[in-house]
C-alpha positions as CSV (number, residue, x, y, z in Angstrom):
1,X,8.4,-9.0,-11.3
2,X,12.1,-9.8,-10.3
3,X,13.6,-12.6,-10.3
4,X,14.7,-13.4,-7.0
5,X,16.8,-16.2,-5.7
6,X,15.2,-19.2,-3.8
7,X,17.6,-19.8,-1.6
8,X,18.5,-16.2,0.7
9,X,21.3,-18.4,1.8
10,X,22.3,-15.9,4.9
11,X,18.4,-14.1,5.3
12,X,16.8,-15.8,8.6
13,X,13.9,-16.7,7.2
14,X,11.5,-14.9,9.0
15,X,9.2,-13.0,5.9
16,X,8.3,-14.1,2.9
17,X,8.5,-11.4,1.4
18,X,6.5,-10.5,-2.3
19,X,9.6,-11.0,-5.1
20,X,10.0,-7.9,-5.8
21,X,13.5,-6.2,-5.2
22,X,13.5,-2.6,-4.4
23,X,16.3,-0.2,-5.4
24,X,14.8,3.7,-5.5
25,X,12.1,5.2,-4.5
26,X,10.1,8.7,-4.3
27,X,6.9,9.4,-2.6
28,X,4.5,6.8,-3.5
29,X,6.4,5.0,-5.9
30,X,9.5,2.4,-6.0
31,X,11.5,0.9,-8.9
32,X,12.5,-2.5,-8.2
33,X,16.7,-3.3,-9.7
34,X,15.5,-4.3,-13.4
35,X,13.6,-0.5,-13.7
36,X,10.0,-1.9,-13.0
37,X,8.3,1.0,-11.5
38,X,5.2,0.1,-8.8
39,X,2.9,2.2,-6.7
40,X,3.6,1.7,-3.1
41,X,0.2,0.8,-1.1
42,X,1.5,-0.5,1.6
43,X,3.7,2.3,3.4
44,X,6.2,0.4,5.2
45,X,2.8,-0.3,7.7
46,X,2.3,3.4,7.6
47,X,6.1,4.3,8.4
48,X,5.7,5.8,5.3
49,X,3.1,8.2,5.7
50,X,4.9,10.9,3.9
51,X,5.9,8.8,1.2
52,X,9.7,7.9,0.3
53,X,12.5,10.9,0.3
54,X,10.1,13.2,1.2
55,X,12.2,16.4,0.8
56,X,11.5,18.6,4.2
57,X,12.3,15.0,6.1
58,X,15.4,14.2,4.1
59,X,16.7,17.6,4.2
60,X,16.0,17.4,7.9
61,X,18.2,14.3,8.4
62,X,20.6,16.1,5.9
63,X,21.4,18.6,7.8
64,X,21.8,16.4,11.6
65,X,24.0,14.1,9.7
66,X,26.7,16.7,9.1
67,X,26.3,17.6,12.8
68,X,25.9,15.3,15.3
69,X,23.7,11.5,15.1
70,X,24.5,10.4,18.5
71,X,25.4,11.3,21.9
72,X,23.6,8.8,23.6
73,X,21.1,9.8,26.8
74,X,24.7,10.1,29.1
75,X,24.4,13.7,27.7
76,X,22.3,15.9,26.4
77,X,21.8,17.2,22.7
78,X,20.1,20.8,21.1
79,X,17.2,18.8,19.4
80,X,16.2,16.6,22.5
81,X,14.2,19.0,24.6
82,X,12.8,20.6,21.2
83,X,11.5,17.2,20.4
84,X,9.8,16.6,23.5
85,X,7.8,20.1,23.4
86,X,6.7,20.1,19.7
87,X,5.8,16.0,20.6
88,X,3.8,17.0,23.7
89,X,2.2,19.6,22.0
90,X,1.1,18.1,18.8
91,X,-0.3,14.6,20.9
92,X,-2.6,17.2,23.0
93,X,-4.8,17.0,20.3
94,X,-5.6,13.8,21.9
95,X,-5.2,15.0,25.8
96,X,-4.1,18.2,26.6
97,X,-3.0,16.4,29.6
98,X,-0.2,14.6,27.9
99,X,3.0,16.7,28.1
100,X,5.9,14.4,29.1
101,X,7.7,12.1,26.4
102,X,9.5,9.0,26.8
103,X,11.7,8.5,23.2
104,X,12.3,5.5,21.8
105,X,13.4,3.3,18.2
106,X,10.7,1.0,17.6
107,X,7.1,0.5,18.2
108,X,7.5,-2.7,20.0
109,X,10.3,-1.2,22.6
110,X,7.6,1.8,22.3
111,X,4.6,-0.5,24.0
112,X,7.5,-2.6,26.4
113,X,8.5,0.5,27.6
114,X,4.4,1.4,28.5
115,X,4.1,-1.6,29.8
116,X,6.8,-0.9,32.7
117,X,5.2,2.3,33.3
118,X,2.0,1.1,33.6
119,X,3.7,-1.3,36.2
120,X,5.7,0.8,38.1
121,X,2.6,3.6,38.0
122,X,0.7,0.8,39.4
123,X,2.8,-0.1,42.5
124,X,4.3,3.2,43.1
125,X,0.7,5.7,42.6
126,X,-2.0,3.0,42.8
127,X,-0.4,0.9,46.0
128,X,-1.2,-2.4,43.8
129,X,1.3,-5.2,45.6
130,X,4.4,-5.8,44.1
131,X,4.7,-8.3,41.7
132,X,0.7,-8.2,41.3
133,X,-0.4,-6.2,38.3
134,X,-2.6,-6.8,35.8
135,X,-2.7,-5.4,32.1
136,X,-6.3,-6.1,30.3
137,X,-5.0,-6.5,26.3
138,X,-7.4,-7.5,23.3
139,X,-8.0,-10.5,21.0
140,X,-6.5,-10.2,17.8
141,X,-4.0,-7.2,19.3
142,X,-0.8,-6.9,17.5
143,X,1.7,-4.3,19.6
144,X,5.1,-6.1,18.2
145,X,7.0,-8.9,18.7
146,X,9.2,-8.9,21.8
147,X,8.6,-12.4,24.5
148,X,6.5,-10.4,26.3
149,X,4.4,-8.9,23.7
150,X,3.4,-11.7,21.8
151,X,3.1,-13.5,25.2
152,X,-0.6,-11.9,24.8
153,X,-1.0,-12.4,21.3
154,X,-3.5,-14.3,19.9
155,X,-1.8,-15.1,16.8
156,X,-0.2,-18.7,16.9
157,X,2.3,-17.7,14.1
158,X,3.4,-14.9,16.3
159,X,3.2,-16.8,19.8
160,X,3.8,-20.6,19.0
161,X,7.1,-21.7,20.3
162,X,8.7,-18.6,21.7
163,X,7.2,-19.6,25.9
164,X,8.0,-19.5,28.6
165,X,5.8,-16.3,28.6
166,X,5.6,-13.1,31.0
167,X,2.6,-13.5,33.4
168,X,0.1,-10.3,34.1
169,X,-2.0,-9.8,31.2
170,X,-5.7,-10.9,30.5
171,X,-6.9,-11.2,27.2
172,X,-10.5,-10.2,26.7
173,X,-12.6,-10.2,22.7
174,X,-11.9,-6.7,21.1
175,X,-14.8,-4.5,20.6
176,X,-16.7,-5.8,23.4
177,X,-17.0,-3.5,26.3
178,X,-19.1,-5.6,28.7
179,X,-16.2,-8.2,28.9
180,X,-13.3,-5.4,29.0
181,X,-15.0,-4.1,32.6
182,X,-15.3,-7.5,33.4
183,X,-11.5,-7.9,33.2
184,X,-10.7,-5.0,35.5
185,X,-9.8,-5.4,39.0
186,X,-7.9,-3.8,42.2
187,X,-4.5,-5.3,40.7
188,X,-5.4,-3.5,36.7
189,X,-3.2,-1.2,36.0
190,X,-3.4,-0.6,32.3
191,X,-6.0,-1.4,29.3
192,X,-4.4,-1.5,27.1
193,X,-5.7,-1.2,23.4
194,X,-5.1,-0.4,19.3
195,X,-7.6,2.3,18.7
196,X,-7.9,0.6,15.1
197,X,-5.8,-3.1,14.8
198,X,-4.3,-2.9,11.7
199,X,-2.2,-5.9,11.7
200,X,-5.8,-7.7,12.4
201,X,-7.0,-6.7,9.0
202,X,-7.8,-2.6,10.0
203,X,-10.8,-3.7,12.2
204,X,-12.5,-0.6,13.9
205,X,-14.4,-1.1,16.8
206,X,-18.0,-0.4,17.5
207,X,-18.7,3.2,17.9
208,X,-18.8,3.8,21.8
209,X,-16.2,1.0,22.2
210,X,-13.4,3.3,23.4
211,X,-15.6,5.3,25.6
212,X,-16.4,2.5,27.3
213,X,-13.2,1.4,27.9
214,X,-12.5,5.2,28.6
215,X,-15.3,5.1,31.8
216,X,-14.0,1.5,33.1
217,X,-10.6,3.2,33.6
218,X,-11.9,6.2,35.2
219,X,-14.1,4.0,37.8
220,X,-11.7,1.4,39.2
221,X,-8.6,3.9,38.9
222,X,-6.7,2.7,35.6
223,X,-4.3,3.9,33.0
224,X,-6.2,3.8,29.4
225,X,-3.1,3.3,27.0
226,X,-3.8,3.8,23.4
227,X,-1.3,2.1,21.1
228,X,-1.6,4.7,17.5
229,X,1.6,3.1,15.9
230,X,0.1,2.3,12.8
231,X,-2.9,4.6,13.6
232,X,-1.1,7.5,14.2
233,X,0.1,10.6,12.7
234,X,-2.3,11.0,10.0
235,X,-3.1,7.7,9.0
236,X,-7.4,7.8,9.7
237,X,-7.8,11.5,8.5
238,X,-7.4,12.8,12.2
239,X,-3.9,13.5,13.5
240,X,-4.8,10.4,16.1
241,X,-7.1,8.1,15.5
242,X,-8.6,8.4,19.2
243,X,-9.3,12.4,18.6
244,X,-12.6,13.7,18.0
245,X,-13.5,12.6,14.3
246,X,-11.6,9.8,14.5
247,X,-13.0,6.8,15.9
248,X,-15.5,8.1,17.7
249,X,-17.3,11.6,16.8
250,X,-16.2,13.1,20.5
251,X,-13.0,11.1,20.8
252,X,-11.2,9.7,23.6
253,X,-8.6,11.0,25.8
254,X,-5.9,7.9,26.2
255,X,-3.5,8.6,29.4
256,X,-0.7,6.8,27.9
257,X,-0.2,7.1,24.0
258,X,2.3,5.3,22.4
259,X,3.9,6.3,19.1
260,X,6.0,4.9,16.2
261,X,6.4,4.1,12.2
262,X,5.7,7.1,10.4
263,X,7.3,9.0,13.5
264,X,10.4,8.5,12.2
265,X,9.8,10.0,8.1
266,X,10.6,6.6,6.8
267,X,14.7,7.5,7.5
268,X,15.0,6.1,10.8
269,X,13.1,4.2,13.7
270,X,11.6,6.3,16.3
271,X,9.1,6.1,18.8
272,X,7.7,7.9,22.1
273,X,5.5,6.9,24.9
274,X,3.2,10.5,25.3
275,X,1.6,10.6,29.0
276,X,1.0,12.7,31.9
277,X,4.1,14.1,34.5
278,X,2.7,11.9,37.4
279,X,2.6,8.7,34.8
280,X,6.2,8.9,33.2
281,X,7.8,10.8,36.1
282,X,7.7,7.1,38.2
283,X,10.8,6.4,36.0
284,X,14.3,7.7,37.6
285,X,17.8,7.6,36.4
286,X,18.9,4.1,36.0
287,X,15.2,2.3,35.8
288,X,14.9,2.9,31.9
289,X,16.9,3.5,28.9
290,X,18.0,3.1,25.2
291,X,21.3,3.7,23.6
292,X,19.9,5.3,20.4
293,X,16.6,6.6,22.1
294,X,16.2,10.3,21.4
295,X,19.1,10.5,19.6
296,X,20.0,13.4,17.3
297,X,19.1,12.2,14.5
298,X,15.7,11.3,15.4
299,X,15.0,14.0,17.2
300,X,15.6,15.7,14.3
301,X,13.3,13.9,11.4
302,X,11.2,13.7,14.2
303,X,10.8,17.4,14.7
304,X,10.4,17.9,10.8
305,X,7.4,14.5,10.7
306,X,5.9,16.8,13.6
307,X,6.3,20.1,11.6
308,X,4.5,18.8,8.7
309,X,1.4,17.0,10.9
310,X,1.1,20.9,12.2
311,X,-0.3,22.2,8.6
312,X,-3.3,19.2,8.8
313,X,-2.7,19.2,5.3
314,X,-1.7,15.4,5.3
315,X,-4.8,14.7,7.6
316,X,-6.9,16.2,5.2
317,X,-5.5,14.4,2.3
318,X,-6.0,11.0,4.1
319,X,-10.0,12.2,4.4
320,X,-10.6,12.9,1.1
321,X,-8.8,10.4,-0.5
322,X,-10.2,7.9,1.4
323,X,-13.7,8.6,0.8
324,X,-12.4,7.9,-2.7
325,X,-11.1,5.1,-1.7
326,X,-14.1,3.7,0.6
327,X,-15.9,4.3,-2.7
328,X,-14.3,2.4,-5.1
329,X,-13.7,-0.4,-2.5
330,X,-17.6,-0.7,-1.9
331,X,-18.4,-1.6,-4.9
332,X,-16.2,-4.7,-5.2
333,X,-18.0,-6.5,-2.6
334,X,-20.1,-9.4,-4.3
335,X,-17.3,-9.3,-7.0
336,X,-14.5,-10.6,-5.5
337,X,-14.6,-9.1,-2.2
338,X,-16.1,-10.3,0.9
339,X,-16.0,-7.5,3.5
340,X,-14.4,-4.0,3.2
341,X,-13.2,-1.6,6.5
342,X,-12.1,1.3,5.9
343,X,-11.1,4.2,8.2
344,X,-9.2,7.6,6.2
345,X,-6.8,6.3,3.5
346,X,-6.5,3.0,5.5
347,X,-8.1,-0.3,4.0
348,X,-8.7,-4.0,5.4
349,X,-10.2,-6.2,2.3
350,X,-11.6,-9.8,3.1
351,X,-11.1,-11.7,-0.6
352,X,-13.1,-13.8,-1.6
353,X,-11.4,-18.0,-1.1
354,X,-12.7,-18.4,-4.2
355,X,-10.2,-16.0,-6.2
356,X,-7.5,-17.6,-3.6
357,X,-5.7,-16.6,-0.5
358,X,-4.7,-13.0,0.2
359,X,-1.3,-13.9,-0.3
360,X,-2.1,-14.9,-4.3
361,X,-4.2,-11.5,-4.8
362,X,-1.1,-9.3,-3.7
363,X,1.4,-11.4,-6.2
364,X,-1.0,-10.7,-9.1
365,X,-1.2,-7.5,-7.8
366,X,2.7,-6.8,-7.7
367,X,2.6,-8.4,-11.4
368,X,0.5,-5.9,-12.4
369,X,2.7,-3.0,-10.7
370,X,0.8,-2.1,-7.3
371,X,2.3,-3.4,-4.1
372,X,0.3,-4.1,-1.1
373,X,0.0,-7.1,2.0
374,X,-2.1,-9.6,3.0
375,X,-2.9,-10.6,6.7
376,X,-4.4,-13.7,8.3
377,X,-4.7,-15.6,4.8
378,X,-7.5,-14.0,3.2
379,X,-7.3,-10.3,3.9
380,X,-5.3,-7.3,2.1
381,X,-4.5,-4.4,3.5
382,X,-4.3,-1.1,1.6
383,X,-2.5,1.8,3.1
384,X,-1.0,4.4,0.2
385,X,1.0,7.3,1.6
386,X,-0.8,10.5,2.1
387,X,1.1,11.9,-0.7
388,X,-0.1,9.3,-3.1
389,X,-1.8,11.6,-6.2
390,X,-5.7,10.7,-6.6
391,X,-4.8,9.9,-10.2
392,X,-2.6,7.5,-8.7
393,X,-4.8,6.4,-6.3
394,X,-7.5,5.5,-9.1
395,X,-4.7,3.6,-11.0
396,X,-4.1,1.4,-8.0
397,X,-7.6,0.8,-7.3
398,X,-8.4,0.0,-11.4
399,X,-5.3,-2.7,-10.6
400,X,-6.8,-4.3,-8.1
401,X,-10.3,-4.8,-9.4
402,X,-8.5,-6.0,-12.9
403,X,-6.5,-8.3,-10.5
404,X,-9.9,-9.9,-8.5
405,X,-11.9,-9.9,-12.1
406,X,-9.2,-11.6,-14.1
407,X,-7.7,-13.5,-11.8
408,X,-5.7,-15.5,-14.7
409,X,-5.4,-12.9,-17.1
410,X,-2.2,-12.7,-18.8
411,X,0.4,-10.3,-17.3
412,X,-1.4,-6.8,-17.7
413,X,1.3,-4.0,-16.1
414,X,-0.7,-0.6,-16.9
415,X,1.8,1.4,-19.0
416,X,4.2,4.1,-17.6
């Protein structure tokens, strides 16, 4: 691996990041800024769904650069309203219902932004009392990292030492549907939920999970918000992972979806809240906004990320290759491997403490030329782009059950 200084003298040190310094890339793989060439398994979270430089994106943002980047919302641009359309049209595959968007940059302004809609939904359609609402969130929920957002997080990394937090949220175990309804009362606006946590380690909930939750909003009068940042656009073999075939074999119709990562191609950050006309039309002029949200440039990659999703071919790719992939990950637990979840080409691994902590796993990896992440100490999550080759795909997965069989083998980099 690189060499990489200790010391990151002007870095806030907020990641520890794996020492490997990246200077190109194309589609799945990455050369770090001594030539080193490794296969790129983690996707930027799923950002990079499409790989790195994928042509019809860059050419996209090509062509807006030598136009216009940014007017800003205080005027309008040609891509904005085309954005909004092909968006609306392409998240009906999870609610024909959903035909307004709300652009954004990143995921976490993304779920903020639901959040005040929820709210405002709440007080202004529902006739909840001001200052009253309720949001009903999930153990183990990672939606960003804003004061307000890791105000209901159960990770004490993520939480500890950032209070005084944001009141109006109740925390109930994910996957459990009896203590979800339980949760919900005349001041709920909102449940709000990952249809797969990723962050947590790609848990999936029981099958049934998000109908439940589906039928508690429908009864008491509540906005089901589905937060596919990660799990979106391709990522679980379904466009959505709430869709029919994704999750759940019938689906589930969110009112509220919120969008991000691979939205933007891997080029720049954007995201979208997707809901109905009477859910986002409680906003008027003045109550929400973002310099850069829906600007050209964004619009534009984002239209071409859309574009592409509208073939299926990427969907399908994530299916078959992650049967593959379920495959080969299968059979490693007992040998090294505790627990495997796997949903499309989307991977949580529990290791084994006896091979060491997630953390150690990933740096052999890396040594060995495959990059990926570990979560929560002893898990690894796998996440190729959908344009990762199945020969590649193998290669990676011969890596890392090398890396968990030989633990302290000598450095063994698989030839270029």
């Amino acid at each position: 691996m690189t060499a990489v200084s200790a010391a990151h003298d002007h870095l806030a040190p907020n990641y520890h990041p794996l020492p490997v310094v990246v200077a190109e890339a194309d589609g799945a793989w990455v050369t770090d800024v001594d030539g080193r060439r490794y296969l790129d398994c983690l996707s930027g979270y799923s950002a990079l769904n499409f790989g790195h430089a994928h042509p019809v994106l860059i050419e996209a943002a090509r062509r807006q650069l030598g136009r216009v980047t940014l007017t800003s919302r205080a005027f309008l641009h040609d891509q904005l309203d085309a954005f909004a359309a092909e968006l609306a049209a392409l998240a009906a595959r999870a609610n024909p219902a959903l035909t307004m968007v709300l652009p954004m940059n990143s995921g976490a302004e993304a779920v903020e932004s639901a959040i005040k809609v929820s709210r405002r939904w709440g007080y202004t359609v529902k006739g909840v009392p001001d200052g009253e609402a309720t949001i009903v969130v999930a153990a183990g929920n990672f939606h960003g990292r804003t004061t307000t957002i890791v105000g209901f997080s159960t990770d004490p990394v993520a939480r500890d030492g950032f209070g005084p937090f944001a009141p109006g949220f109740r925390i109930v175990p994910y996957g459990d549907a009896d203590a979800l309804a339980a949760a919900v009362d005349a001041t709920t606006v909102a449940v709000l939920l990952e249809p797969v946590q990723g962050e947590a380690g790609v848990v999936i909930p029981p099958v049934g999970y998000l109908s439940a939750a589906r039928r508690v909003c429908d009864e008491h009068g509540v906005l089901l918000v589905l937060d596919e940042i990660q799990s979106g656009l391709g990522r679980t073999g379904t466009t959505f992972a709430c869709e029919p075939g994704g999750v759940e074999p019938d689906g589930v119709r969110p009112d509220v979806l919120v969008l991000g990562k691979a939205l933007g191609g891997g080029i720049v950050p954007v995201s979208a809240v997707v809901s109905r006309p009477d859910v986002l039309g409680v906003l008027g002029a003045g109550t929400h906004g973002s310099t850069f949200g829906g600007n050209p440039l964004a619009c534009a990659v984002g239209r071409a990320v859309v574009g592409l999703l509208e073939t299926d071919q990427y969907q399908e790719r994530a299916r078959v290759l992650g049967v593959r992939m379920t495959e080969r990950l299968t059979a490693l637990v007992g040998h090294g491997v505790l627990a495997v979840r796997t949903i499309g080409l989307w991977a949580g691994l529990d290791v084994d403490p006896a091979l060491g902590t997630g953390r150690a796993v990933c740096e052999r990896l890396a040594e060995r030329g495959v990059l990926a992440k570990d979560t929560h100490s002893s898990t690894i999550r796998l996440a190729p782009p959908l344009v990762v080759a199945e020969a590649d795909l193998d290669r990676a997965l011969d890596v890392l059950e090398d890396a968990l069989a030989r633990p302290d083998a000598a450095l063994s980099r698989p030839s270029e």
